[in-house]
N, CA and C atoms of all chains as a GROMACS GRO file, in nm:
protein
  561
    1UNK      N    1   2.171   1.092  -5.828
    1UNK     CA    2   2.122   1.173  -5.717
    1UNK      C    3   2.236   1.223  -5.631
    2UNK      N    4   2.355   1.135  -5.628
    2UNK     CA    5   2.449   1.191  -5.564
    2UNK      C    6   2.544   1.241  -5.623
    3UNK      N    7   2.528   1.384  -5.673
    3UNK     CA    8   2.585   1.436  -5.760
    3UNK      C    9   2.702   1.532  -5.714
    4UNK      N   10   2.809   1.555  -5.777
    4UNK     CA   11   2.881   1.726  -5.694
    4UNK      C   12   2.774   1.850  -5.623
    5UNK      N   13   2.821   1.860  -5.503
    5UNK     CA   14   2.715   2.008  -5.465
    5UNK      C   15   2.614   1.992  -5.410
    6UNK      N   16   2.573   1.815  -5.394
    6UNK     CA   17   2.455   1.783  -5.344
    6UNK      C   18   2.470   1.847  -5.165
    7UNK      N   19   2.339   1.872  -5.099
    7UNK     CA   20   2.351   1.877  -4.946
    7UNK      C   21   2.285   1.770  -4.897
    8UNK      N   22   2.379   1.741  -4.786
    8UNK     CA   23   2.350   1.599  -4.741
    8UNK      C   24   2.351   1.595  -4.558
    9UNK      N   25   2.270   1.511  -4.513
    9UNK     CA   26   2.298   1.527  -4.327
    9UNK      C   27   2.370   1.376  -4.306
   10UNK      N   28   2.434   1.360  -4.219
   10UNK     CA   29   2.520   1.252  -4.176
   10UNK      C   30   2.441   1.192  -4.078
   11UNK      N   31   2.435   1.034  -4.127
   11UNK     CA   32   2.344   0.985  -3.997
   11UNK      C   33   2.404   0.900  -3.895
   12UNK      N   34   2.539   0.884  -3.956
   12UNK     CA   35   2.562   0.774  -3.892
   12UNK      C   36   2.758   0.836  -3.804
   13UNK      N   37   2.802   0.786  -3.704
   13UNK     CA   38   2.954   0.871  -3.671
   13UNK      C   39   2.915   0.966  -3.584
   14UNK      N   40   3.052   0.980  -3.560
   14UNK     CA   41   3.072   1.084  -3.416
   14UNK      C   42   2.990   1.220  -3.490
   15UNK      N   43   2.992   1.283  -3.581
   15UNK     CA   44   2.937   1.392  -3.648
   15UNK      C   45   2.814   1.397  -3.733
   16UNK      N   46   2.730   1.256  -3.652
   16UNK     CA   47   2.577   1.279  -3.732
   16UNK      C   48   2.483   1.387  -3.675
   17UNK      N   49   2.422   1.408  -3.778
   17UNK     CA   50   2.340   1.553  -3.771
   17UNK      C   51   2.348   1.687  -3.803
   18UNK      N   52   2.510   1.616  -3.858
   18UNK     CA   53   2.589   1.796  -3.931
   18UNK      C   54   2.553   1.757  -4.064
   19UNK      N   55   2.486   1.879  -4.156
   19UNK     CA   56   2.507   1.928  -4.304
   19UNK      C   57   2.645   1.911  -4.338
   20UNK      N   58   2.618   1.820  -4.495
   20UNK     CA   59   2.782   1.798  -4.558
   20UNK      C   60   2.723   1.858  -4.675
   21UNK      N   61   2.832   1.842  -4.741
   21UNK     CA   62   2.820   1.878  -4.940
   21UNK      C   63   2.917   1.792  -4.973
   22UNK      N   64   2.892   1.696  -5.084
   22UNK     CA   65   2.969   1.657  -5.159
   22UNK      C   66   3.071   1.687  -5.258
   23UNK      N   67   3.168   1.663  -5.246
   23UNK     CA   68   3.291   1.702  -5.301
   23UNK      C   69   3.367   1.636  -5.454
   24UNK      N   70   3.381   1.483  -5.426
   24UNK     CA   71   3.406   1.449  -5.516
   24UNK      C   72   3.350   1.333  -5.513
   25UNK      N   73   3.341   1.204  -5.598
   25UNK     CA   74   3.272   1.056  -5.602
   25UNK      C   75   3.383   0.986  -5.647
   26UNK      N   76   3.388   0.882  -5.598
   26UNK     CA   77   3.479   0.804  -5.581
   26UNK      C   78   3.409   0.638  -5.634
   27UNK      N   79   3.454   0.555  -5.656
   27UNK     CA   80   3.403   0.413  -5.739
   27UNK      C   81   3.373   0.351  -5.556
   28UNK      N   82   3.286   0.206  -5.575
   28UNK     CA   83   3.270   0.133  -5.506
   28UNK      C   84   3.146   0.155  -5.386
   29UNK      N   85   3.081   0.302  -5.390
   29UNK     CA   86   2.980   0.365  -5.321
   29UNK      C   87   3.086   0.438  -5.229
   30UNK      N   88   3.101   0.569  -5.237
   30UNK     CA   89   3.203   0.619  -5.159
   30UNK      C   90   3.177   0.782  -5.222
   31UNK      N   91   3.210   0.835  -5.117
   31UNK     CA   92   3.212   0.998  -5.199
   31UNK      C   93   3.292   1.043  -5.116
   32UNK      N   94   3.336   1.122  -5.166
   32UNK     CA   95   3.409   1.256  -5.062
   32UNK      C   96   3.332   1.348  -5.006
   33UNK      N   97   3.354   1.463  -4.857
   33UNK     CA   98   3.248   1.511  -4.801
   33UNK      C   99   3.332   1.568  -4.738
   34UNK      N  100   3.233   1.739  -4.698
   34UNK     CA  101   3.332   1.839  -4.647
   34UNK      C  102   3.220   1.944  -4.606
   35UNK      N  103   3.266   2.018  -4.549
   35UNK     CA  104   3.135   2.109  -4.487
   35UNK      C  105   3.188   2.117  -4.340
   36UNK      N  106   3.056   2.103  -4.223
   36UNK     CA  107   3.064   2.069  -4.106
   36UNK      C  108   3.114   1.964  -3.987
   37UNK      N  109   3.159   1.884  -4.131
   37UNK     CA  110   3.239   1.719  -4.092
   37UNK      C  111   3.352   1.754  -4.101
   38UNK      N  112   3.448   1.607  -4.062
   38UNK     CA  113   3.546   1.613  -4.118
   38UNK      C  114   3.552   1.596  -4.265
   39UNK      N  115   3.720   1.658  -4.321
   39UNK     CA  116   3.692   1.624  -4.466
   39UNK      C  117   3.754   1.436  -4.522
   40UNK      N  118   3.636   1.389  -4.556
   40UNK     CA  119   3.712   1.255  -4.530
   40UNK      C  120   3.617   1.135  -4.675
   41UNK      N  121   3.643   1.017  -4.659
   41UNK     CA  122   3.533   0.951  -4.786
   41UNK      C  123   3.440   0.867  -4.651
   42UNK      N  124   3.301   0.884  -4.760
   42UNK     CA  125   3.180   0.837  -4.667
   42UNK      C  126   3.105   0.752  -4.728
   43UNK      N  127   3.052   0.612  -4.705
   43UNK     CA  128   2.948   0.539  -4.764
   43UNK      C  129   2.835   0.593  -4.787
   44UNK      N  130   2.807   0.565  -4.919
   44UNK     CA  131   2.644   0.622  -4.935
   44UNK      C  132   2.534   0.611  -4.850
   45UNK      N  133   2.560   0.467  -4.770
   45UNK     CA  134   2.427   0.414  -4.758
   45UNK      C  135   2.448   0.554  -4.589
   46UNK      N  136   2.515   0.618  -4.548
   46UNK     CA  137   2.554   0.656  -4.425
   46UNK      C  138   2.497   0.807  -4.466
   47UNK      N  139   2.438   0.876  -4.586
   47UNK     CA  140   2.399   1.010  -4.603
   47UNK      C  141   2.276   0.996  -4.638
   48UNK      N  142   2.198   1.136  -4.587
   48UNK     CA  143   2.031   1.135  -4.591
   48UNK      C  144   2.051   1.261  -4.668
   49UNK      N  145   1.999   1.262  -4.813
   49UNK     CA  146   1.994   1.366  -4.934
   49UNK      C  147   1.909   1.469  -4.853
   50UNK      N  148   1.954   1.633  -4.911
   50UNK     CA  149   1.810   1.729  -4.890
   50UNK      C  150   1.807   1.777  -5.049
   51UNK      N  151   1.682   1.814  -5.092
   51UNK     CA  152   1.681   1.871  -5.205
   51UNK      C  153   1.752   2.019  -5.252
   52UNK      N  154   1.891   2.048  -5.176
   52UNK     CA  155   1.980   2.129  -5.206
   52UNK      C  156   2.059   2.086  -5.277
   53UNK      N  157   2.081   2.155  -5.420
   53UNK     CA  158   2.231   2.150  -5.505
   53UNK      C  159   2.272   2.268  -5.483
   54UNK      N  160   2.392   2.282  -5.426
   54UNK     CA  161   2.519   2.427  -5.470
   54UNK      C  162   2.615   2.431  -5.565
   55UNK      N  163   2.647   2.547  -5.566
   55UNK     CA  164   2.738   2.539  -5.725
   55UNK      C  165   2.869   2.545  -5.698
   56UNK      N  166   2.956   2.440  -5.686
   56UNK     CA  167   3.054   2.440  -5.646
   56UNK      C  168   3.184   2.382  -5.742
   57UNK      N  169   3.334   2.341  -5.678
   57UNK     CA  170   3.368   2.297  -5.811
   57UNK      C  171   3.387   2.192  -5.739
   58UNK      N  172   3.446   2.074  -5.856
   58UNK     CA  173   3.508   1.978  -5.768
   58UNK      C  174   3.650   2.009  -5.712
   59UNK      N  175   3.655   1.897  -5.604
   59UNK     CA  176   3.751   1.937  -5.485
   59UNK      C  177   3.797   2.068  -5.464
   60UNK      N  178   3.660   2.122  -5.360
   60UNK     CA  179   3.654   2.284  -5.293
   60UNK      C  180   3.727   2.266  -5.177
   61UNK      N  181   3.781   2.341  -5.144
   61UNK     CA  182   3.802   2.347  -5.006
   61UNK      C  183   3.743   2.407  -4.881
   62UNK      N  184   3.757   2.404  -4.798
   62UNK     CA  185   3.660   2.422  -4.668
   62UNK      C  186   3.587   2.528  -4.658
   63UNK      N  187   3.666   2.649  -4.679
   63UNK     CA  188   3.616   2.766  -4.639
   63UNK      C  189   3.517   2.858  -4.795
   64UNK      N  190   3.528   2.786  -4.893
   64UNK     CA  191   3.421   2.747  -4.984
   64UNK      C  192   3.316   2.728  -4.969
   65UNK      N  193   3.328   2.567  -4.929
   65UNK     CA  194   3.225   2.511  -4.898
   65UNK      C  195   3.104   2.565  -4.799
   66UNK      N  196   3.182   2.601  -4.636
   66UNK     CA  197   3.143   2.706  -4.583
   66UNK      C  198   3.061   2.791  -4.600
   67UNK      N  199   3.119   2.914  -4.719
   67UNK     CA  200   3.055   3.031  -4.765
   67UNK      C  201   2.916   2.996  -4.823
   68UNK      N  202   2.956   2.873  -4.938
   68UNK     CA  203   2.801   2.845  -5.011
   68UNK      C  204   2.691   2.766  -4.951
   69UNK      N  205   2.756   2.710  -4.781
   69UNK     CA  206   2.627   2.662  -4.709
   69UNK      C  207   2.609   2.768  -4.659
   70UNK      N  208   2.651   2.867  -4.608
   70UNK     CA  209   2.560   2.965  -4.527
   70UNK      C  210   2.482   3.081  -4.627
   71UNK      N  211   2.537   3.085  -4.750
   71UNK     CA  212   2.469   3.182  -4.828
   71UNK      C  213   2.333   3.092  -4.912
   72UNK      N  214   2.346   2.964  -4.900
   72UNK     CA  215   2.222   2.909  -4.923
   72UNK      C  216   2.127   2.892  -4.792
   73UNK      N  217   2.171   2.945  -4.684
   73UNK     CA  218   2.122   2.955  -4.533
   73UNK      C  219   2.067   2.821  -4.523
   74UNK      N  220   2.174   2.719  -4.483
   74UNK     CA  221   2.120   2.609  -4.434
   74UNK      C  222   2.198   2.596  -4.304
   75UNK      N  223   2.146   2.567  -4.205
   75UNK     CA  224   2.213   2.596  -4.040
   75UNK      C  225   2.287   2.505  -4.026
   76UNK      N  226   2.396   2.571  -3.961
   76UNK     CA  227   2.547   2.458  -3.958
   76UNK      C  228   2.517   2.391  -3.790
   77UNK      N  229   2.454   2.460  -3.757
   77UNK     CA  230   2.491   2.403  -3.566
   77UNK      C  231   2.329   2.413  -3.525
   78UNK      N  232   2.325   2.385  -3.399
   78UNK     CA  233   2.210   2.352  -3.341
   78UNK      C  234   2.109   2.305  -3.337
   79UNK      N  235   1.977   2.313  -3.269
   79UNK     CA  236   1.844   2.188  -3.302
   79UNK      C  237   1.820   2.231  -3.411
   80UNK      N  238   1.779   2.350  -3.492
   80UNK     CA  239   1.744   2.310  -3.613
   80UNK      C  240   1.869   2.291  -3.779
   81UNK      N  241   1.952   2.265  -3.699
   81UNK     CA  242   2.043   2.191  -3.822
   81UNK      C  243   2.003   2.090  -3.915
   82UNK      N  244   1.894   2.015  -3.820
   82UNK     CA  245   1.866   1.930  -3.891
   82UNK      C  246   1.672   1.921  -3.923
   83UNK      N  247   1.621   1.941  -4.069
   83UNK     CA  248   1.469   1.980  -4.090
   83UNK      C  249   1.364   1.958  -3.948
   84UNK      N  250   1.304   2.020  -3.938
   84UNK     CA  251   1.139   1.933  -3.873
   84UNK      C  252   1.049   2.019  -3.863
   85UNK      N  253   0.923   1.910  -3.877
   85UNK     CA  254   0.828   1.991  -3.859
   85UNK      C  255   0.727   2.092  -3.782
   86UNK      N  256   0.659   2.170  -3.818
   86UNK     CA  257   0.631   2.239  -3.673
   86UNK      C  258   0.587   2.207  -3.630
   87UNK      N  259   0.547   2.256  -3.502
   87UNK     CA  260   0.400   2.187  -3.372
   87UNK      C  261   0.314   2.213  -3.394
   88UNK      N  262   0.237   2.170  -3.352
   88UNK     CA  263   0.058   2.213  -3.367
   88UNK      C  264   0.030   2.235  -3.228
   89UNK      N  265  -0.031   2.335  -3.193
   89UNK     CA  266  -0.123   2.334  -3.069
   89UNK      C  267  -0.234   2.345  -3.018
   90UNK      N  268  -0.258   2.256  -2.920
   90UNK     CA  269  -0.470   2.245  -2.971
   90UNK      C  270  -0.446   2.354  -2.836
   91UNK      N  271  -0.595   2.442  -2.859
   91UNK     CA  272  -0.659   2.564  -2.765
   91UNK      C  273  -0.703   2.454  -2.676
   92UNK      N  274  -0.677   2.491  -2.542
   92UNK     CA  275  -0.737   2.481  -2.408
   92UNK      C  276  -0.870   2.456  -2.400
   93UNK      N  277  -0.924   2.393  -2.357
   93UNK     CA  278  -1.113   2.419  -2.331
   93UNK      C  279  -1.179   2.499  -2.222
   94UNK      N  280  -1.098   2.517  -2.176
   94UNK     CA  281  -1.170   2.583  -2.062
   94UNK      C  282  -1.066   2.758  -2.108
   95UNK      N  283  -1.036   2.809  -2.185
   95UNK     CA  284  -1.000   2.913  -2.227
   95UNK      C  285  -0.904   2.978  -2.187
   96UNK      N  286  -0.821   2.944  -2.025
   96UNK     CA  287  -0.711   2.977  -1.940
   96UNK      C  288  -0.587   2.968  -2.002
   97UNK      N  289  -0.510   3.028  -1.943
   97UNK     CA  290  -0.350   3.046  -1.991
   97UNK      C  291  -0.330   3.074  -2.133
   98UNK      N  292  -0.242   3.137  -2.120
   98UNK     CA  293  -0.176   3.197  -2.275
   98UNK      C  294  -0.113   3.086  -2.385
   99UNK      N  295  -0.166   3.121  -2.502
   99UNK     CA  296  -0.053   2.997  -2.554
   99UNK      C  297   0.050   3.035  -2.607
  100UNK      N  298   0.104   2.888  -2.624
  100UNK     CA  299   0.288   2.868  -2.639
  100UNK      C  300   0.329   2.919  -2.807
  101UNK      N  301   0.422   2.983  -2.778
  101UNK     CA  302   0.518   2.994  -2.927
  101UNK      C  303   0.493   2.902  -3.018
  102UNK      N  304   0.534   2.916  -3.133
  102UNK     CA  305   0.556   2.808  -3.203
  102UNK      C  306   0.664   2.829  -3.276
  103UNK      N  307   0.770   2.752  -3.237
  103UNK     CA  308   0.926   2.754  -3.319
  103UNK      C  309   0.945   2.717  -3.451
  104UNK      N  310   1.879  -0.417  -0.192
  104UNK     CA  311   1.960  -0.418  -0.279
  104UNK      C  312   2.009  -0.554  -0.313
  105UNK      N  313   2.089  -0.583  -0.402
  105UNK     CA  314   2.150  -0.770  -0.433
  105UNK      C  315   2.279  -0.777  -0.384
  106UNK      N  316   2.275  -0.886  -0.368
  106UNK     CA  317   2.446  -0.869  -0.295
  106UNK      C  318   2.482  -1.012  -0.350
  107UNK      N  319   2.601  -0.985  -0.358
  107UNK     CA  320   2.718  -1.124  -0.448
  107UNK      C  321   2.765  -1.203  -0.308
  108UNK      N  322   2.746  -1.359  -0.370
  108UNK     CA  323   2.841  -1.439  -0.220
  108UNK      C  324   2.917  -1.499  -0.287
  109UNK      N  325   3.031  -1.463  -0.206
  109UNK     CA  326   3.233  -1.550  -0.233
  109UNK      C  327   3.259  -1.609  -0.100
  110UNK      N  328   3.287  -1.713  -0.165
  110UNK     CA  329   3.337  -1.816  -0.053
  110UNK      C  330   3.497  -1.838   0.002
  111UNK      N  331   3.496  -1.826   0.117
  111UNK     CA  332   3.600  -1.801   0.137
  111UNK      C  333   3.698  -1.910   0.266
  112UNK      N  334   3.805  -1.913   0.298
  112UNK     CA  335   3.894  -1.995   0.396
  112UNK      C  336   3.937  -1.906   0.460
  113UNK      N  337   3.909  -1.904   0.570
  113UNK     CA  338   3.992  -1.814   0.715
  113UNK      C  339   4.107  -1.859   0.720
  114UNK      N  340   4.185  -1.780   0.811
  114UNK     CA  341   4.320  -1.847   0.860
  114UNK      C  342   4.302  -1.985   0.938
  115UNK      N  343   4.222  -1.940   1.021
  115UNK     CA  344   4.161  -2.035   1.123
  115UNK      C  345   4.144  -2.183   1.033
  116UNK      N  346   4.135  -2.206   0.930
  116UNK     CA  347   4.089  -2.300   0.800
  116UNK      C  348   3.913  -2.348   0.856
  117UNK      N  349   3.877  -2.218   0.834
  117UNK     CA  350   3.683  -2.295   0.823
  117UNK      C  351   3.639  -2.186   0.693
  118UNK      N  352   3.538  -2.304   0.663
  118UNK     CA  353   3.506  -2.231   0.519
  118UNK      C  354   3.377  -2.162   0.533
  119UNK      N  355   3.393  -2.055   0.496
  119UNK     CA  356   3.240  -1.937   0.478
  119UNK      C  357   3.214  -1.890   0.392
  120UNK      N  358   3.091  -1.781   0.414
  120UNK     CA  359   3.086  -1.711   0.271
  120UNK      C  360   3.044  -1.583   0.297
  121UNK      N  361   3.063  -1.469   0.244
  121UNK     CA  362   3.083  -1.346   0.302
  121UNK      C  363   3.007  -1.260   0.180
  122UNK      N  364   2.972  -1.182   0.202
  122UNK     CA  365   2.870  -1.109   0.130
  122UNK      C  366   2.911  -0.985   0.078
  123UNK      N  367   2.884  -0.923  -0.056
  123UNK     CA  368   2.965  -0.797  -0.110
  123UNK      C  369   2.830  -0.749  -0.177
  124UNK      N  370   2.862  -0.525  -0.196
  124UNK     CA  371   2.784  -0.532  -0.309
  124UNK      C  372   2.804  -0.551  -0.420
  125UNK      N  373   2.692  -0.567  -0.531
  125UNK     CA  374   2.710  -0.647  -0.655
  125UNK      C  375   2.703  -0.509  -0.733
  126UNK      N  376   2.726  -0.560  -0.873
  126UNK     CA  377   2.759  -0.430  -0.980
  126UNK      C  378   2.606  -0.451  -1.028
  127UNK      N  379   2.627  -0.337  -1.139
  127UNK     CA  380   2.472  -0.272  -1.174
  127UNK      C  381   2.429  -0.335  -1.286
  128UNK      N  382   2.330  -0.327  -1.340
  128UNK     CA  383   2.366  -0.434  -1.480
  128UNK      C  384   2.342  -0.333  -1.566
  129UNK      N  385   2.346  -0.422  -1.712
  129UNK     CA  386   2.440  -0.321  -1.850
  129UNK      C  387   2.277  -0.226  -1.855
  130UNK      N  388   2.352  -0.083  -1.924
  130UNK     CA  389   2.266  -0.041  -1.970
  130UNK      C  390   2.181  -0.089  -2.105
  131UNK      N  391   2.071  -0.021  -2.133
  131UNK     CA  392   1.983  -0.089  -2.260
  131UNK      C  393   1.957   0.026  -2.329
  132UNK      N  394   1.915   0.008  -2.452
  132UNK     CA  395   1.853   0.094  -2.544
  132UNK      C  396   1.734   0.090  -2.564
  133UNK      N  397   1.668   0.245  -2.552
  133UNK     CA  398   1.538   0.316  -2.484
  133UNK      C  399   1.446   0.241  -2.556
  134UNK      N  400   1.475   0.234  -2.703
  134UNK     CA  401   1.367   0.163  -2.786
  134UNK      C  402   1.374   0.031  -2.842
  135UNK      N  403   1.500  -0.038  -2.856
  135UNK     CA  404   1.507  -0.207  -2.892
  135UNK      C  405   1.521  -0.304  -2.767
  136UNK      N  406   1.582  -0.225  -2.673
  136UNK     CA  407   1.627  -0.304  -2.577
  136UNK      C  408   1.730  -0.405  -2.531
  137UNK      N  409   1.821  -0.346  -2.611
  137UNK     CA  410   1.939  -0.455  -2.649
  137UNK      C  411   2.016  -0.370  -2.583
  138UNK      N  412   2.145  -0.412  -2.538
  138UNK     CA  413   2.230  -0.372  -2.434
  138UNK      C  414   2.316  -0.289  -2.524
  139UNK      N  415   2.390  -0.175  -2.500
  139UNK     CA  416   2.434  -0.055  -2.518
  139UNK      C  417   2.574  -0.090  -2.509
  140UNK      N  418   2.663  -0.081  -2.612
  140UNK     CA  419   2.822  -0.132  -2.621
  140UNK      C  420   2.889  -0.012  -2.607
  141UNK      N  421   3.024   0.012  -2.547
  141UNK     CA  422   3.097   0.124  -2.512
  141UNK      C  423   3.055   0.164  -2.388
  142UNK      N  424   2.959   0.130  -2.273
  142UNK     CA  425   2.938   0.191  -2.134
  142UNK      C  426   3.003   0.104  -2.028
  143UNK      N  427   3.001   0.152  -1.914
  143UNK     CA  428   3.050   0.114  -1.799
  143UNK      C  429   2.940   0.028  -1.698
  144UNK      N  430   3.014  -0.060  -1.623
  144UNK     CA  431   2.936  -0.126  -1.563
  144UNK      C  432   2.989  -0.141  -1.374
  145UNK      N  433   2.978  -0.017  -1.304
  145UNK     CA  434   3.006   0.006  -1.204
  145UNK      C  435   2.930   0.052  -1.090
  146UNK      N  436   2.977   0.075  -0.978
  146UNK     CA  437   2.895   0.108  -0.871
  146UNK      C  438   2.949   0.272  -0.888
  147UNK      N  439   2.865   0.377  -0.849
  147UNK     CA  440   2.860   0.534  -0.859
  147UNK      C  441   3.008   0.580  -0.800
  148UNK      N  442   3.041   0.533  -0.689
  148UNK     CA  443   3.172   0.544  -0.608
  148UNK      C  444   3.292   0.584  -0.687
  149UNK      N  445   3.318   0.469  -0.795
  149UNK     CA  446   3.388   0.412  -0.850
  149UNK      C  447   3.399   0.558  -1.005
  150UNK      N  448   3.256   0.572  -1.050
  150UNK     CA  449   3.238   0.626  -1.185
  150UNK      C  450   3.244   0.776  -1.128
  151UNK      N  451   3.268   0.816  -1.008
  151UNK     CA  452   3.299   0.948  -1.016
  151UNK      C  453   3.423   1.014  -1.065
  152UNK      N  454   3.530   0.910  -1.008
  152UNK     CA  455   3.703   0.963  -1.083
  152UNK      C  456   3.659   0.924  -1.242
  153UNK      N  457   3.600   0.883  -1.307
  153UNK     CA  458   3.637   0.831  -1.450
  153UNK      C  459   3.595   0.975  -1.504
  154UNK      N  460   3.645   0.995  -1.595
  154UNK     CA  461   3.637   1.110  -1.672
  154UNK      C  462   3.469   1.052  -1.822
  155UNK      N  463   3.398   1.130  -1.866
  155UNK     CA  464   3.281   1.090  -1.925
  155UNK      C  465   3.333   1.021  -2.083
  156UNK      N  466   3.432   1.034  -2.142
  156UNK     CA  467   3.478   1.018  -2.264
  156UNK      C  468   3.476   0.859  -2.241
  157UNK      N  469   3.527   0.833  -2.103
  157UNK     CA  470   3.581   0.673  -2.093
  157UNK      C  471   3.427   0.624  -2.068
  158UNK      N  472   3.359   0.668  -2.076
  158UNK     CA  473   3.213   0.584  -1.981
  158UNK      C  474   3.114   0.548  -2.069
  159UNK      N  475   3.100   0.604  -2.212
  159UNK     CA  476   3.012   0.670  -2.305
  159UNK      C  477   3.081   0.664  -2.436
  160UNK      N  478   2.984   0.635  -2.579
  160UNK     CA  479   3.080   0.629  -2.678
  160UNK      C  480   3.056   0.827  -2.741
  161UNK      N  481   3.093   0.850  -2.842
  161UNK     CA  482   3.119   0.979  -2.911
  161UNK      C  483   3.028   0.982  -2.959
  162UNK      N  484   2.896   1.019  -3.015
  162UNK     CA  485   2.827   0.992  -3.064
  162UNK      C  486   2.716   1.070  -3.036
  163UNK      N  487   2.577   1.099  -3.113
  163UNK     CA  488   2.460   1.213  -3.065
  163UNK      C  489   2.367   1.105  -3.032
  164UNK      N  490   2.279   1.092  -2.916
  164UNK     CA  491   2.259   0.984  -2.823
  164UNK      C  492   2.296   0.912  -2.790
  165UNK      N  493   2.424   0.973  -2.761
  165UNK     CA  494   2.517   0.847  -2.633
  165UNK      C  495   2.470   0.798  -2.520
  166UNK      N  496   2.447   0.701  -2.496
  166UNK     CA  497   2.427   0.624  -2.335
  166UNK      C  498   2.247   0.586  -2.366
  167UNK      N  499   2.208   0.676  -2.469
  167UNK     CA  500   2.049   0.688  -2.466
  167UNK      C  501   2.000   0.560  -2.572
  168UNK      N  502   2.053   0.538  -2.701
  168UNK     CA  503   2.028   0.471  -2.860
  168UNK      C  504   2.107   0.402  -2.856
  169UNK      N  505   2.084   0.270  -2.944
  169UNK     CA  506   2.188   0.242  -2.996
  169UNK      C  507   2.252   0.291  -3.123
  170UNK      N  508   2.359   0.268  -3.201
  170UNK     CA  509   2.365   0.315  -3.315
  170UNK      C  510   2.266   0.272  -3.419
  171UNK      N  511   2.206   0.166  -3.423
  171UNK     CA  512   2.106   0.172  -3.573
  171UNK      C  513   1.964   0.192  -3.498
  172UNK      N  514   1.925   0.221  -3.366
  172UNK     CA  515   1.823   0.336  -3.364
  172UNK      C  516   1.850   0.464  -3.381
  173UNK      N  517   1.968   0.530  -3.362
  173UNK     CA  518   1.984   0.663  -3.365
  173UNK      C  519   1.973   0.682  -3.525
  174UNK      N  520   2.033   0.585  -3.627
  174UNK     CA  521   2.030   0.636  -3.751
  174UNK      C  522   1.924   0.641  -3.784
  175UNK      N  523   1.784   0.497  -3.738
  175UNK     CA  524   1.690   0.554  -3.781
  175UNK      C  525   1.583   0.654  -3.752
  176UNK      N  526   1.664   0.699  -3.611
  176UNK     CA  527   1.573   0.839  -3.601
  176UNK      C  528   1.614   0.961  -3.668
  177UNK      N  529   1.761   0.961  -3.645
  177UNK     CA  530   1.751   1.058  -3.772
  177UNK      C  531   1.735   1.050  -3.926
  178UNK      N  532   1.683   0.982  -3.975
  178UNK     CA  533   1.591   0.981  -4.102
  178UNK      C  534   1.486   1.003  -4.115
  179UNK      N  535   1.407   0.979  -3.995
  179UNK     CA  536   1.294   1.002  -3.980
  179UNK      C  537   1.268   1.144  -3.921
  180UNK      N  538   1.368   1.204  -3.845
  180UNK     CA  539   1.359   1.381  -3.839
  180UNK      C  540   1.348   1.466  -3.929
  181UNK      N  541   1.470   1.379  -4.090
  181UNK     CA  542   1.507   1.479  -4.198
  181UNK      C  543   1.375   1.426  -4.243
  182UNK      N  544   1.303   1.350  -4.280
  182UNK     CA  545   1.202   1.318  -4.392
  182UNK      C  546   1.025   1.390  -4.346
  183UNK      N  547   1.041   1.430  -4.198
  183UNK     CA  548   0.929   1.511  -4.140
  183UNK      C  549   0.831   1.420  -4.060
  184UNK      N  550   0.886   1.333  -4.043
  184UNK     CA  551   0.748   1.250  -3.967
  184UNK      C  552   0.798   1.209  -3.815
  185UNK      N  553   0.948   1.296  -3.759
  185UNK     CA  554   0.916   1.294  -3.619
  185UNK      C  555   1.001   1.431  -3.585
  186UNK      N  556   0.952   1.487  -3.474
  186UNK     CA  557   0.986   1.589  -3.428
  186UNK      C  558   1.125   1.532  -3.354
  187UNK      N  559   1.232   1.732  -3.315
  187UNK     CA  560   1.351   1.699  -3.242
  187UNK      C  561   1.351   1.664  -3.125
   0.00000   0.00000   0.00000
């Protein structure tokens, strides 16, 4: 499952909640990781998989990596960097005020 | 408010005890309740010169989670069963 190219969110470190991609695998539970992080080796048990593979090679470098997260449009920064689901909003009963967006 | 007593010797040599304010106690984490490592434990006076890097660890819910609630909320954001 943790294959080259996989997309992955960081849960754990100063930089959880940023999209990574895996780079290279390393023995002992360890991978390499690069993207929105630093580029550095990370414990498995510390990445939450998304069902994104990119086609990359091994050991890409940054501005690579980069290109093929945003052309697979997965958001590098802000609240929705990281999945969720939408809101639901129940109608008013008494029929007043407008309702809210839904993001 | 609480106030701390230190006992003390005058010049005069009689012994008293004199009254101070006391510090704040540790912060906790919103959802286990276990005390929060890397924060400060001061009166406001004091935490205005400190700059926020020194007060707080690096981290996305700093001062708020601890670290193994924050991880497991974010698993539970990516997997869909709690909102941001």
């Amino acid at each position: 499952m943790y294959e080259i190219g996989r997309v992955c969110i960081k849960t754990a470190g100063r930089d959880a909640k940023n999209p990574c991609v895996i780079v290279d695998k390393m023995e002992n539970g360890y991978v390499l990781i690069d993207g929105n992080v630093r580029r550095r080796k990370c414990n498995i048990k510390h990445l939450e998989p998304l069902d994104i593979i990119l086609k990359i090679k091994k050991d890409a470098k940054n501005e690579e990596v980069i290109k093929a997260l945003e052309e697979a449009k997965v958001p590098l920064k802000g609240k929705r960097a990281v999945r969720r689901k939408p809101k639901t909003i129940k109608a008013k009963e008494d029929g007043k005020g407008t309702p809210k967006k839904v993001h | 408010m609480k106030l701390r007593r230190i006992s003390i010797r005058t010049p005069g040599k009689i012994n008293k005890f004199i009254y101070k304010k006391a510090r704040p106690k540790s912060h906790k984490c919103s959802i286990c309740k276990k005390v929060l490592l890397g924060t400060l434990r001061e009166r406001p006076a004091k935490l205005r010169n400190i700059g926020k890097s020194k007060k707080v660890p690096s981290r996305p819910y700093r001062g708020v989670l601890c670290s193994r609630c924050m991880r497991d909320k974010i698993k539970a954001i990516v997997r869909g069963k709690e909102n941001v």
